[in-house]
Backbone as a printed PyTorch tensor [residue, N CA C, xyz], in Angstrom:
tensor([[[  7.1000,   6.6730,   5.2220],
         [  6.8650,   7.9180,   5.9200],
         [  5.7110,   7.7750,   6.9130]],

        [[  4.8060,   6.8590,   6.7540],
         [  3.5920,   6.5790,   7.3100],
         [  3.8490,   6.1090,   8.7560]],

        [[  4.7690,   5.1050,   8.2540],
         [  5.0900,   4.1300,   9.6990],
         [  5.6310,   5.3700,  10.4670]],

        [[  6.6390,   5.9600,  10.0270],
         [  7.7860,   6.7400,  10.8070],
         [  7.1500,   8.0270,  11.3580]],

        [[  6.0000,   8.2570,  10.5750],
         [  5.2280,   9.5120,  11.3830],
         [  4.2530,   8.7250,  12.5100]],

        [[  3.7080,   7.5860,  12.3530],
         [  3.0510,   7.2760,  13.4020],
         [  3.9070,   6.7040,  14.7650]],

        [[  5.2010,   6.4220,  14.4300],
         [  6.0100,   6.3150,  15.4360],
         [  5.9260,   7.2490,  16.5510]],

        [[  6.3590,   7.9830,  15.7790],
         [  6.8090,   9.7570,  16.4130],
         [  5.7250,  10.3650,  16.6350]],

        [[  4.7660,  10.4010,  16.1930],
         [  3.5280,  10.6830,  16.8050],
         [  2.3170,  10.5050,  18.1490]],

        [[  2.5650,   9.0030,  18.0390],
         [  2.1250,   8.4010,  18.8580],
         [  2.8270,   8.1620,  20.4990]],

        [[  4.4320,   7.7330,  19.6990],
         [  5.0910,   7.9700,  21.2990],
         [  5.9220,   6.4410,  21.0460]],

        [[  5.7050,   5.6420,  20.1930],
         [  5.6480,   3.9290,  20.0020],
         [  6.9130,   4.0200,  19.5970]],

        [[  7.5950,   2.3900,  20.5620],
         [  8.8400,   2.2040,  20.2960],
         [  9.0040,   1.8580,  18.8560]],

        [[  7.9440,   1.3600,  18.3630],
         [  8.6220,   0.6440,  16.8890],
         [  6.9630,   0.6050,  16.2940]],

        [[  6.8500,   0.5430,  14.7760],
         [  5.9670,   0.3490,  14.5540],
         [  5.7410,  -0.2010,  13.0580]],

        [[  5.1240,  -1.1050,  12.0290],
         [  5.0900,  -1.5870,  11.0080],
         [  3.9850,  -1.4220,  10.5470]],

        [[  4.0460,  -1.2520,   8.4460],
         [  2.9320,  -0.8490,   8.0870],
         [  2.9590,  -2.0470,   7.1020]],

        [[  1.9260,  -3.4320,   7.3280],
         [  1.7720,  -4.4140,   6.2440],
         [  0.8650,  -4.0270,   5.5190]],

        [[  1.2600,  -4.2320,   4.1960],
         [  0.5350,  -3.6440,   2.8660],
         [  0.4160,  -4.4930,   1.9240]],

        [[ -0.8050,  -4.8860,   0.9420],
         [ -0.7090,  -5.4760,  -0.2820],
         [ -0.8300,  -4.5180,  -1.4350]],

        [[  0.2200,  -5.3430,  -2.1500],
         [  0.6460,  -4.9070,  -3.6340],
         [  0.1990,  -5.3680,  -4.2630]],

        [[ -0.3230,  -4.9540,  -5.3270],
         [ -1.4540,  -6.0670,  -6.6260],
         [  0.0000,  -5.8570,  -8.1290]],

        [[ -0.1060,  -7.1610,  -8.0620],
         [  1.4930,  -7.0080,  -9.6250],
         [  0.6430,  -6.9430, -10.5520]],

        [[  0.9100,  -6.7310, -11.7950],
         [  0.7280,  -6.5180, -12.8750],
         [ -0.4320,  -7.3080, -13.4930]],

        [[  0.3740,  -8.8680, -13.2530],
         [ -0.5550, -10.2710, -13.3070],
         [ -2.2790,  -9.6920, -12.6250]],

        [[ -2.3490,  -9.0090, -11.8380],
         [ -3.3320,  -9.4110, -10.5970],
         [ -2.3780,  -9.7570,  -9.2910]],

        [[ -1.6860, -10.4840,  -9.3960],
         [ -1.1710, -11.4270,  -7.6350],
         [ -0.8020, -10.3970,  -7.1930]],

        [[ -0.9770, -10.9830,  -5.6590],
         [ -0.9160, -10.0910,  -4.7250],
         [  0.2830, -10.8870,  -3.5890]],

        [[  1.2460,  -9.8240,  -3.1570],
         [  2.3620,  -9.5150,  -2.1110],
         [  1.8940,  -8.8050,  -0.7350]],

        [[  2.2240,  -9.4480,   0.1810],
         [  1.8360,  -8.7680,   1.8240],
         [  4.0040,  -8.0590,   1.8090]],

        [[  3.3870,  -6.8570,   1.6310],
         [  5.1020,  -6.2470,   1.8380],
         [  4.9920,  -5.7730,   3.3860]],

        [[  6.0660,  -5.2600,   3.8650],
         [  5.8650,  -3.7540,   5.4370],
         [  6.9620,  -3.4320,   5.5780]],

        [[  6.8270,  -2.3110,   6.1230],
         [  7.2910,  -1.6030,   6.3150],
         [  7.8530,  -1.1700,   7.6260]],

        [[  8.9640,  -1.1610,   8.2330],
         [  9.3600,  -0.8460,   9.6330],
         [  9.8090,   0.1870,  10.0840]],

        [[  9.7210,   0.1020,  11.2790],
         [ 10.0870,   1.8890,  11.5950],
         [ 10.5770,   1.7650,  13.5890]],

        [[ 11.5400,   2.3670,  14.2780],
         [ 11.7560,   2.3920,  15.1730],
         [ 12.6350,   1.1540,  15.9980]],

        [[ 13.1530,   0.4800,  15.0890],
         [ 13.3360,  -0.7180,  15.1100],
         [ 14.3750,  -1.3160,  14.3720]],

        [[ 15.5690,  -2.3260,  14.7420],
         [ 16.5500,  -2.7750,  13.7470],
         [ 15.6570,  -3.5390,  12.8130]],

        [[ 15.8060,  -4.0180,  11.6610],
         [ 15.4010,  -5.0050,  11.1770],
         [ 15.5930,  -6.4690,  11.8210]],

        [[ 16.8410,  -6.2860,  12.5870],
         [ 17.0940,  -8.0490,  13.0430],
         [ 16.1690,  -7.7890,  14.0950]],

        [[ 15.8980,  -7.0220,  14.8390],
         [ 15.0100,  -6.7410,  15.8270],
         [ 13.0790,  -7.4280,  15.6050]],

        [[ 12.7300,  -7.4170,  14.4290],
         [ 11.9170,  -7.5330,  13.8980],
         [ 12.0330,  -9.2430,  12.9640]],

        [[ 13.3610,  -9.6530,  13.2070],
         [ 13.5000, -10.9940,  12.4520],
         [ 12.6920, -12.1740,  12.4930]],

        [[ 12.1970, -12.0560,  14.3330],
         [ 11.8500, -13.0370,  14.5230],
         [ 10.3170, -12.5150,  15.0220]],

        [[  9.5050, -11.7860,  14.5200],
         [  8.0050, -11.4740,  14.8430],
         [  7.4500, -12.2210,  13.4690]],

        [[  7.9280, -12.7390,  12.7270],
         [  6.8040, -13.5500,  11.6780],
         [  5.7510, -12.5520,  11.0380]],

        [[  4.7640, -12.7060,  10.2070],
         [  3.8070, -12.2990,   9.4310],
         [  3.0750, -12.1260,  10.5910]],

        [[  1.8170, -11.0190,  10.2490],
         [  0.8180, -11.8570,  11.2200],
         [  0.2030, -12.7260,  11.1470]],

        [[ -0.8510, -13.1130,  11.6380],
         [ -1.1780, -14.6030,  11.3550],
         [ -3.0060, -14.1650,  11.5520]],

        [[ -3.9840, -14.6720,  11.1860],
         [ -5.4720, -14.7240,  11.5740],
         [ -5.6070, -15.2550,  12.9020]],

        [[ -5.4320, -13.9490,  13.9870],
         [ -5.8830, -13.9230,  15.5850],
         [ -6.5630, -12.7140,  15.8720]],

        [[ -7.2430, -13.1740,  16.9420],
         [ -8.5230, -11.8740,  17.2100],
         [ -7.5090, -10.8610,  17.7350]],

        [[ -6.6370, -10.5060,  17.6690],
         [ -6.1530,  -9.1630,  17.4600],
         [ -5.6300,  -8.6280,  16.5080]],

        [[ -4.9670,  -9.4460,  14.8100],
         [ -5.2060,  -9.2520,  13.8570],
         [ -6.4160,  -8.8350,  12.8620]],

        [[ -7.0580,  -9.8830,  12.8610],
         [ -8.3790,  -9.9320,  12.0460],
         [ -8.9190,  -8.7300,  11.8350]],

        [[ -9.4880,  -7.9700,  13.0850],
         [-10.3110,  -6.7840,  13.0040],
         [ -9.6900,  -5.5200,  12.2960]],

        [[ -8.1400,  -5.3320,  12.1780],
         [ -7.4970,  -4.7980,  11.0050],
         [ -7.8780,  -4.9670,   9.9200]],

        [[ -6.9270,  -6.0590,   9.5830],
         [ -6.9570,  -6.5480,   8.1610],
         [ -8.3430,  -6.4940,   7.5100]],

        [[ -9.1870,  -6.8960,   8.4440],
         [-11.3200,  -6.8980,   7.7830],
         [-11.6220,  -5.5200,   8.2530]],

        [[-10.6960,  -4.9610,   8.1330],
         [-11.3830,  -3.0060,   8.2700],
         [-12.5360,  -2.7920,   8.9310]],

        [[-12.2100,  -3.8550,  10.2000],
         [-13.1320,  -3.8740,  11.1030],
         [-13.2000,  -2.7500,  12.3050]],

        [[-12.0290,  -2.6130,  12.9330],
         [-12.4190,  -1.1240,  14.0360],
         [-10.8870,  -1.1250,  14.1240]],

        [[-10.2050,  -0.1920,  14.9420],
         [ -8.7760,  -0.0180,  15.4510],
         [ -9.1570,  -0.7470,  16.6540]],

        [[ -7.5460,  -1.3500,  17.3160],
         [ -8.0140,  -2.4350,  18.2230],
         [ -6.4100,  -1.3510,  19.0370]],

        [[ -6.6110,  -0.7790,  20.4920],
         [ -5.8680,  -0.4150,  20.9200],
         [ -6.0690,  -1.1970,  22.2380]],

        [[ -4.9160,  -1.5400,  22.8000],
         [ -4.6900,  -2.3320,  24.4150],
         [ -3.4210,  -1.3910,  24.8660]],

        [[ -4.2710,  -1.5720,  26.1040],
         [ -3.3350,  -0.6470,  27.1770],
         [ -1.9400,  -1.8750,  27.5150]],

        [[ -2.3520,  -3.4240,  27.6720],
         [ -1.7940,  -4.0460,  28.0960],
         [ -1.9700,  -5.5650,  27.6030]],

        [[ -1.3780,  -5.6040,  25.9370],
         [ -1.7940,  -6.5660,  24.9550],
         [ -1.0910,  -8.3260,  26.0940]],

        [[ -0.2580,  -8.1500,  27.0450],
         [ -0.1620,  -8.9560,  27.4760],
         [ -2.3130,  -9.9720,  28.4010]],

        [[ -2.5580,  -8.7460,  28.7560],
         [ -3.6500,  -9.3710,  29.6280],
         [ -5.2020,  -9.2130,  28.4410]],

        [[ -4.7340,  -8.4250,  27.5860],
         [ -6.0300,  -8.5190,  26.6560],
         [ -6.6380,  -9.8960,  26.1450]],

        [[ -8.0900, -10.0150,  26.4150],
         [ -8.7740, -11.1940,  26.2210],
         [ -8.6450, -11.5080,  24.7830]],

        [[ -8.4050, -10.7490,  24.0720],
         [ -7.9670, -11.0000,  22.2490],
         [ -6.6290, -11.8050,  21.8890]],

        [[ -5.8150, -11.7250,  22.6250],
         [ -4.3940, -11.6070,  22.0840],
         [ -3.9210, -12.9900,  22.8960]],

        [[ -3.2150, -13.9160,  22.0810],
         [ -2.2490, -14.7570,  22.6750],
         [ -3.0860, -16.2130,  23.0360]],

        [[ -4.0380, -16.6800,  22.4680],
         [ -4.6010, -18.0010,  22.1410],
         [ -4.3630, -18.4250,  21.3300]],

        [[ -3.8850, -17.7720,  20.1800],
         [ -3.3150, -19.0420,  19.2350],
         [ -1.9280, -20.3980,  19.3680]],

        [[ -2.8330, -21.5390,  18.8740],
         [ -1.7730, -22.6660,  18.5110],
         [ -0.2960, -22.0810,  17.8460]],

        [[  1.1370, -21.8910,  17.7720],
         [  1.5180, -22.7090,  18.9330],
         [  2.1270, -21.8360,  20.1490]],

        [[  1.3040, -20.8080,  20.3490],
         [  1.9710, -19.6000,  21.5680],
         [  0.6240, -19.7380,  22.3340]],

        [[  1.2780, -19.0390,  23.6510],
         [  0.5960, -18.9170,  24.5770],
         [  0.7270, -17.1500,  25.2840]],

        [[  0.3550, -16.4780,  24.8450],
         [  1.1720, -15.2820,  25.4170],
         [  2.5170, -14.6070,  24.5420]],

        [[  3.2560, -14.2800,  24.8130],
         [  4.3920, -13.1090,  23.5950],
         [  5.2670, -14.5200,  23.5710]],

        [[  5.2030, -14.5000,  22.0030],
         [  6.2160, -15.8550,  21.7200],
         [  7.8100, -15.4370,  22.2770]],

        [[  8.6440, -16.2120,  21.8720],
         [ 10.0040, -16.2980,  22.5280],
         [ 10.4290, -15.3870,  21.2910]],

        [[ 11.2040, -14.4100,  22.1950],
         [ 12.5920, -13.6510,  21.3120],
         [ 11.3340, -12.5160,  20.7510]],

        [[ 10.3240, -12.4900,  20.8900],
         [  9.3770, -11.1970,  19.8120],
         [  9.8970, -10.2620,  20.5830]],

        [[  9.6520,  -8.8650,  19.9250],
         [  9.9360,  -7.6320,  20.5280],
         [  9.1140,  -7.5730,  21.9070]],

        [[  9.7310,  -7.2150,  23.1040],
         [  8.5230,  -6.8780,  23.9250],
         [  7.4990,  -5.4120,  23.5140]],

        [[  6.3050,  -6.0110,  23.8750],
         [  4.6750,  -5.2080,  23.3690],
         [  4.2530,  -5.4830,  24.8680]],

        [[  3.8980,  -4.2890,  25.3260],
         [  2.4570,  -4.2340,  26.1530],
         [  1.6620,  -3.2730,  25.6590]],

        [[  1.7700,  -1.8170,  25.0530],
         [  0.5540,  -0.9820,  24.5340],
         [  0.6680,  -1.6580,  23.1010]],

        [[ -0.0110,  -1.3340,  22.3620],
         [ -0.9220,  -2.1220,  21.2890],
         [ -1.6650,  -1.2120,  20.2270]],

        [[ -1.3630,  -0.7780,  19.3510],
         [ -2.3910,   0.3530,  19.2360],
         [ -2.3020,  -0.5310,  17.0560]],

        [[ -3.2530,  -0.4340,  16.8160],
         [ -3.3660,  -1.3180,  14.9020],
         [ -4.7880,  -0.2730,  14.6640]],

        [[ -4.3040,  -0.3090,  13.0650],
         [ -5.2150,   0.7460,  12.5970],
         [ -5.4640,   0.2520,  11.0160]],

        [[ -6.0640,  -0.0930,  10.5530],
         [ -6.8800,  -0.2900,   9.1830],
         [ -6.6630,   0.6660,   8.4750]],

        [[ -5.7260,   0.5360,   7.3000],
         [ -5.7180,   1.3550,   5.9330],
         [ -6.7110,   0.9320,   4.6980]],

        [[ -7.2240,   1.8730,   4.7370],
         [ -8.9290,   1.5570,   3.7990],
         [ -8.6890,   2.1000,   2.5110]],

        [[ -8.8980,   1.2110,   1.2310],
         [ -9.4990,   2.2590,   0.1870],
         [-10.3310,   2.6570,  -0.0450]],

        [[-10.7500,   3.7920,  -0.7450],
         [-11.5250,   4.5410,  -1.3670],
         [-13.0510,   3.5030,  -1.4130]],

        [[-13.0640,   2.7360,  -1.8330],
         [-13.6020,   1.5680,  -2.1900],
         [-13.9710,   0.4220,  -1.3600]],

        [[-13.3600,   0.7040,   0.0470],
         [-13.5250,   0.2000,   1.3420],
         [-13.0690,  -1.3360,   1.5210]],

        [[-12.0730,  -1.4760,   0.2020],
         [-10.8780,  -2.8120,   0.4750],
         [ -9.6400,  -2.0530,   1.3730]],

        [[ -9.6490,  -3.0960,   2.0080],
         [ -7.9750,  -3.2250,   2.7540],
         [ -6.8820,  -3.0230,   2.1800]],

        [[ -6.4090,  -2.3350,   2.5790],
         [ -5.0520,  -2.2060,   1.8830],
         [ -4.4100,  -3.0780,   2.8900]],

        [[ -4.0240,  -2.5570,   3.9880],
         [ -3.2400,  -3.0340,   4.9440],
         [ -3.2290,  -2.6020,   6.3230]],

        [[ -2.3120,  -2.4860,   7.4980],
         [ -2.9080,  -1.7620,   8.4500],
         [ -1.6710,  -1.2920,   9.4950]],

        [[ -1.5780,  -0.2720,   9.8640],
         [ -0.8130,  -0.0530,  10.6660],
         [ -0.6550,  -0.3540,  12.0770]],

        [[  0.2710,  -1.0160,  12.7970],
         [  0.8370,  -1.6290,  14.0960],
         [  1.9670,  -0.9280,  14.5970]],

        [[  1.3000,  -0.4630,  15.9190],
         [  2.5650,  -0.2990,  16.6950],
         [  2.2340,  -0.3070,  17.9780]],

        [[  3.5740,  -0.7640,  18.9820],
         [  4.0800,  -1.0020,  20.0300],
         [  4.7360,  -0.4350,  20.7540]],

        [[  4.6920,  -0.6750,  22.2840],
         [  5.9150,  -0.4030,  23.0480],
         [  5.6080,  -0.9760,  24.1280]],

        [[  6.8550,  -1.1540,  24.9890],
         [  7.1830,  -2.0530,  25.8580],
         [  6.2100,  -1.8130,  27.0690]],

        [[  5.8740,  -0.7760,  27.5410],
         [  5.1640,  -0.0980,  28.7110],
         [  3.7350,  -0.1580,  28.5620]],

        [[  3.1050,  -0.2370,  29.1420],
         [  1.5130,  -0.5970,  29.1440],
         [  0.9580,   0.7320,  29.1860]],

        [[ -0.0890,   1.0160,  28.9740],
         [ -0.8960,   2.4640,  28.7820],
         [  0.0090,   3.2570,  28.1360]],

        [[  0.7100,   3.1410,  26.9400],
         [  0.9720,   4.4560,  26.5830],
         [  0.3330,   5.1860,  24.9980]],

        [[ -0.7530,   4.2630,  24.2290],
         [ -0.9930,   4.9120,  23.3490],
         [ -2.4720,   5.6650,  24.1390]],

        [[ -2.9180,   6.7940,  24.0660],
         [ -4.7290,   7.3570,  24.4020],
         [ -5.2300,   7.0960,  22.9310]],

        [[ -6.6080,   7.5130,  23.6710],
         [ -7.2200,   7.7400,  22.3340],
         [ -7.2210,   8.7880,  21.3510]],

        [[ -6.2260,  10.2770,  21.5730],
         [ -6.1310,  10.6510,  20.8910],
         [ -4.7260,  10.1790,  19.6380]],

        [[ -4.0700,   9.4370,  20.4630],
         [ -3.3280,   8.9010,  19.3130],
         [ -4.1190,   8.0410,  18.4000]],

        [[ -5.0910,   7.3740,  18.4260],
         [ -5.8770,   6.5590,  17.9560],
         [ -6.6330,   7.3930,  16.6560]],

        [[ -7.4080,   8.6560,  17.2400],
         [ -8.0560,   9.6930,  16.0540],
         [ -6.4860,   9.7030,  15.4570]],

        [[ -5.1910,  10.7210,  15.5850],
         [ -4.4710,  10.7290,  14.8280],
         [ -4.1570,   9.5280,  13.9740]],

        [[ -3.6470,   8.5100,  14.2900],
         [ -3.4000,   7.5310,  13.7220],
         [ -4.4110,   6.8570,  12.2620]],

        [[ -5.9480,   7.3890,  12.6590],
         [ -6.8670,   6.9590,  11.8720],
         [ -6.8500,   7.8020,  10.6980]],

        [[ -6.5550,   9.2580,  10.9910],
         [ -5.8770,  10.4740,   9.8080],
         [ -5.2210,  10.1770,   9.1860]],

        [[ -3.8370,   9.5120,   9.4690],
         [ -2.6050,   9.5380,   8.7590],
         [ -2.8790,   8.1230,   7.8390]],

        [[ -3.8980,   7.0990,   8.7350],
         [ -3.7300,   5.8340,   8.0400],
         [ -4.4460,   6.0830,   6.7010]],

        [[ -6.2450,   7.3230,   6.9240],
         [ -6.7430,   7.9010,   5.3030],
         [ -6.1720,   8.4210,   4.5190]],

        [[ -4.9650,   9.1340,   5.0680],
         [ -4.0420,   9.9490,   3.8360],
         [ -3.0030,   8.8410,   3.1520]],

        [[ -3.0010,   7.5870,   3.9900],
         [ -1.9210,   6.3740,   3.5490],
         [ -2.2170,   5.7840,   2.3190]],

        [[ -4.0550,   5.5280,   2.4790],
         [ -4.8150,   4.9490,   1.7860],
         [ -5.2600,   5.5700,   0.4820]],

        [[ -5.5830,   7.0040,   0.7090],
         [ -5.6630,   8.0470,  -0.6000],
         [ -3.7630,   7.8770,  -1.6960]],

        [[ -3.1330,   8.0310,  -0.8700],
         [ -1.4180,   7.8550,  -1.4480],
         [ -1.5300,   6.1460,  -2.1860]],

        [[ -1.9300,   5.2940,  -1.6480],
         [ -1.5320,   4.1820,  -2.0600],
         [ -2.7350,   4.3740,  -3.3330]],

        [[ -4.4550,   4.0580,  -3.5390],
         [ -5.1320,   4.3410,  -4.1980],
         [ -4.2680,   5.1870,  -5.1790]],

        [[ -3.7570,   6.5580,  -4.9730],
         [ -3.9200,   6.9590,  -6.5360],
         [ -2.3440,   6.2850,  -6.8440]],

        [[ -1.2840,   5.8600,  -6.0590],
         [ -0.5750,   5.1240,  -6.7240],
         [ -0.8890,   3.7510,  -7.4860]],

        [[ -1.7660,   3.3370,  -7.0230],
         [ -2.2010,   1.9630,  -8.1160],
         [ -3.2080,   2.7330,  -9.1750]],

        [[ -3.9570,   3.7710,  -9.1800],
         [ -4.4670,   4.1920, -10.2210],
         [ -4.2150,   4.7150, -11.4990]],

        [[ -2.7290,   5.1910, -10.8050],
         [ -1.8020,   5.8730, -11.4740],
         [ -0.9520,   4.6720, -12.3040]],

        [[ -0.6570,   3.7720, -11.7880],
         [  0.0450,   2.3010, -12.4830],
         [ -1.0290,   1.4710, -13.6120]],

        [[ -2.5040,   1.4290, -13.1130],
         [ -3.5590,   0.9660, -13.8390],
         [ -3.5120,   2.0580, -15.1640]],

        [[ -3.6440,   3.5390, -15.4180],
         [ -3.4430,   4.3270, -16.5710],
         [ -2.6890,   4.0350, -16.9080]],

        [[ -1.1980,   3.4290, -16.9370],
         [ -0.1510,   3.4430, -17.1240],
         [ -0.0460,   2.1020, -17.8990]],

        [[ -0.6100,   1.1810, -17.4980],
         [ -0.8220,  -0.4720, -17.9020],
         [ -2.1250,  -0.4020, -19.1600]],

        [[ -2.7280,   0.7250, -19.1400],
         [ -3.5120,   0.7120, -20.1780],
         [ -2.9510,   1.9120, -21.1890]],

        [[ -2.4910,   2.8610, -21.0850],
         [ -1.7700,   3.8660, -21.8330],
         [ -1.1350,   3.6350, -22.4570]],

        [[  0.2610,   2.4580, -22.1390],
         [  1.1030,   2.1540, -22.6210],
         [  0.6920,   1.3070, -24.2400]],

        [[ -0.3300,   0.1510, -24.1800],
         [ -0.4890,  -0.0120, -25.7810],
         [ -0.8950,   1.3550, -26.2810]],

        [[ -1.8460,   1.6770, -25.7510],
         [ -2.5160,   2.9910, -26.7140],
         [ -1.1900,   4.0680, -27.4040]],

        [[ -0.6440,   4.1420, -26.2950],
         [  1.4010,   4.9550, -26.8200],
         [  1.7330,   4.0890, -28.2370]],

        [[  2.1000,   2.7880, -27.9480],
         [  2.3620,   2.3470, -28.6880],
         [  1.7870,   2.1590, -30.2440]],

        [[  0.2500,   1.8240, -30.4700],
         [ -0.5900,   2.1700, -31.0850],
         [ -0.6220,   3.5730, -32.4870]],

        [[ -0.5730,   4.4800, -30.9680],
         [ -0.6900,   5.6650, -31.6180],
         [  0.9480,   6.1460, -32.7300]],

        [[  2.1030,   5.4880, -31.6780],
         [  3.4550,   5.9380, -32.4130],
         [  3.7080,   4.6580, -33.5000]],

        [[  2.8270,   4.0370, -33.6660],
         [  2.7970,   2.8230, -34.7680],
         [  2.3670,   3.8770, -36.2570]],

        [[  0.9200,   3.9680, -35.5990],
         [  0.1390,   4.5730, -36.6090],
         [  0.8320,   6.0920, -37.5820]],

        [[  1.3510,   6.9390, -36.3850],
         [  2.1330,   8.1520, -36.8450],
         [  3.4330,   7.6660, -38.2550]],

        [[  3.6520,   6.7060, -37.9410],
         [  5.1790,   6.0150, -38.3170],
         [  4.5160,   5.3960, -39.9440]],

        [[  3.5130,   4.8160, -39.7260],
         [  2.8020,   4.3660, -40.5200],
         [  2.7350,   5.5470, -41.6250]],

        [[  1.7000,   6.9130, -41.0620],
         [  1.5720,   7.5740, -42.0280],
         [  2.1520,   8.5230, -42.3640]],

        [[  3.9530,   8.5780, -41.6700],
         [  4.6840,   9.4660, -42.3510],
         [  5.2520,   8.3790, -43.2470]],

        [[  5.2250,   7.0610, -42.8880],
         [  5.6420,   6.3420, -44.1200],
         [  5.1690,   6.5880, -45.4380]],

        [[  3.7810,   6.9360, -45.0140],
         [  3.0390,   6.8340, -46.4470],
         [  2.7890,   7.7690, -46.9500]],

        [[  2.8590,   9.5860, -46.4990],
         [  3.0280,  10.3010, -47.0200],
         [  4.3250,  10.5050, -47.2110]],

        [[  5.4970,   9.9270, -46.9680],
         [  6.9300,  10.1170, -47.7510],
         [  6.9660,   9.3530, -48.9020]],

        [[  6.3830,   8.1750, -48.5380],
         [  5.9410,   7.2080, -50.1750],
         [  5.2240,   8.1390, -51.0830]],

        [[  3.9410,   8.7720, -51.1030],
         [  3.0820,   9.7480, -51.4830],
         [  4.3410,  10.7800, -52.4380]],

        [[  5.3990,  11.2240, -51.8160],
         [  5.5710,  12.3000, -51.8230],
         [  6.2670,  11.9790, -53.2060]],

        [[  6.8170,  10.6390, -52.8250],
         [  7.6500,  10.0240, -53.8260],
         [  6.9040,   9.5180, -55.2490]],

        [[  6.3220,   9.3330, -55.3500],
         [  5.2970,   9.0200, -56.1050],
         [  4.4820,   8.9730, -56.2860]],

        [[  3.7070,  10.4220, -55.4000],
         [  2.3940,  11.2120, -55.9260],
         [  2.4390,  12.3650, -55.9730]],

        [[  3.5280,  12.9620, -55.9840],
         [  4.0570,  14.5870, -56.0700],
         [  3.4030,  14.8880, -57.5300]],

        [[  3.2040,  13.8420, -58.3960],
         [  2.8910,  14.7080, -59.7890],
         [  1.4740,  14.5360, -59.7240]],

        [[  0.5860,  13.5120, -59.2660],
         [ -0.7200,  13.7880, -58.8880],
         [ -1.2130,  14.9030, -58.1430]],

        [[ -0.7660,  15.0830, -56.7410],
         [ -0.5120,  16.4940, -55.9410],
         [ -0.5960,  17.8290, -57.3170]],

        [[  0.2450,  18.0260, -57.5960],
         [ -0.1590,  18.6990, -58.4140],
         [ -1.1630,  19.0510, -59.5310]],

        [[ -0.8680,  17.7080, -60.2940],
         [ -2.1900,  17.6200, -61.5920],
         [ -3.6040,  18.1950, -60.8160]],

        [[ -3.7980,  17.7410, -59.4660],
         [ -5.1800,  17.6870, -58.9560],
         [ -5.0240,  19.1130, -58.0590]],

        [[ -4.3410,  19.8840, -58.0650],
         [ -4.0990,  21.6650, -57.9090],
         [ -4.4820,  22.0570, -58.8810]],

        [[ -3.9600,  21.5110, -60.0590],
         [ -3.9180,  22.5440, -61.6850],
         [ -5.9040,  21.8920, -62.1220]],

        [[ -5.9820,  20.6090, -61.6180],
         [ -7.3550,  20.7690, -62.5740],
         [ -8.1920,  21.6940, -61.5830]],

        [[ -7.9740,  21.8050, -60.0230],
         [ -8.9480,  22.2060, -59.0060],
         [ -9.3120,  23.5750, -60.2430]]])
C-alpha cells in the first residue's frame, strides 16, 4: 500500500519499497515491493547495490531527490555501468526515502522514478517522508507483534500443560480423595 500510495502521490511512473525481514532464526531477507510497473519490467534492475545514490537511504542518511538522476554527480560510477545500465527502466527524476524505526534502524527505503526529469518537488519529498514514518510505525509494531508471539507461544503452551496437569490431578484427587475431602469437612 506504501509503494502504491507513493506512486500516486507523487506523480512517479513506478516505484519500489526494499525492506528487511528478520526470520525467526534472527536472518535477515532484503524483500520489495513494486508498484506502477510490470514485474518483467523490473526483471532486469537487480538489487541495489552500495552507490552514492543508494547508501544515503539505506544509512538513514537524508532523502536523496534528482531532478535528473542521469546528470547527478552521485549516480552512475559504479564498476560495471557507466550511466543507466542496458534494458533498466528509464529514470530521470529520482526521488528515495529512508524507512526508519522507532529505534532509528533501517528498515528499508522507498524509490521511485520516472522517465521525465523534474518531476518529483519538494513537497512530494515532505509527503513521501510521512507515509515512509507511518511505513515504519506499521512494520515496527508488526515485528513486535511477531516477537510477543515467539515468546507467548511457550508460555501458551506452559500454561495449557500445567491446567491439564492439574485437572489431571484433581480428577485423580477426586478418585481417590473424595473420602479424605470429606473426613477433613466432618473433622473441620
Amino acid at each position: 500500500m506504501v509503494t502504491d500510495a507513493g506512486v500516486s502521490r507523487t506523480g512517479a511512473q513506478f516505484g519500489a519499497f526494499f525492506y528487511t525481514v528478520i526470520g525467526q532464526e534472527g536472518e535477515k531477507y532484503l524483500l520489495y515491493r513494486l508498484s506502477g510497473a510490470g514485474r518483467s519490467q523490473f526483471e532486469n534492475f537487480g538489487m541495489p547495490r552500495a552507490t552514492q545514490v543508494f547508501v544515503p537511504t539505506f544509512e538513514g542518511e537524508c532523502v536523496i531527490r534528482s531532478d535528473d538522476i542521469l546528470v547527478d554527480p552521485r549516480y552512475g560510477k559504479n564498476h560495471p555501468h557507466r550511466g543507466m545500465p542496458k534494458r533498466h527502466l528509464q529514470v530521470r527524476s529520482y526521488l528515495a526515502v529512508p524507512v526508519q524505526s522507532r529505534s532509528g534502524d533501517v528498515i528499508g527505503g522507498l524509490f521511485f522514478g520516472h522517465s521525465s526529469p523534474a518531476k518529483f518537488q519538494k513537497n512530494h519529498e515532505e509527503l513521501m517522508v510521512g507515509i515512509a514514518a507511518h511505513a515504519a510505525i506499521a512494520v515496527d509494531n508488526a515485528r513486535l507483534y511477531a516477537g510477543l508471539r515467539r515468546l507467548n507461544d511457550p508460555l501458551e503452551h506452559r500454561v495449557e500443560e500445567a491446567i491439564a496437569e492439574r485437572i489431571e490431578a484433581e480428577e485423580a484427587g477426586a478418585e481417590n480423595g473424595s473420602h479424605w475431602a470429606t473426613d477433613w469437612r466432618h473433622r473441620a
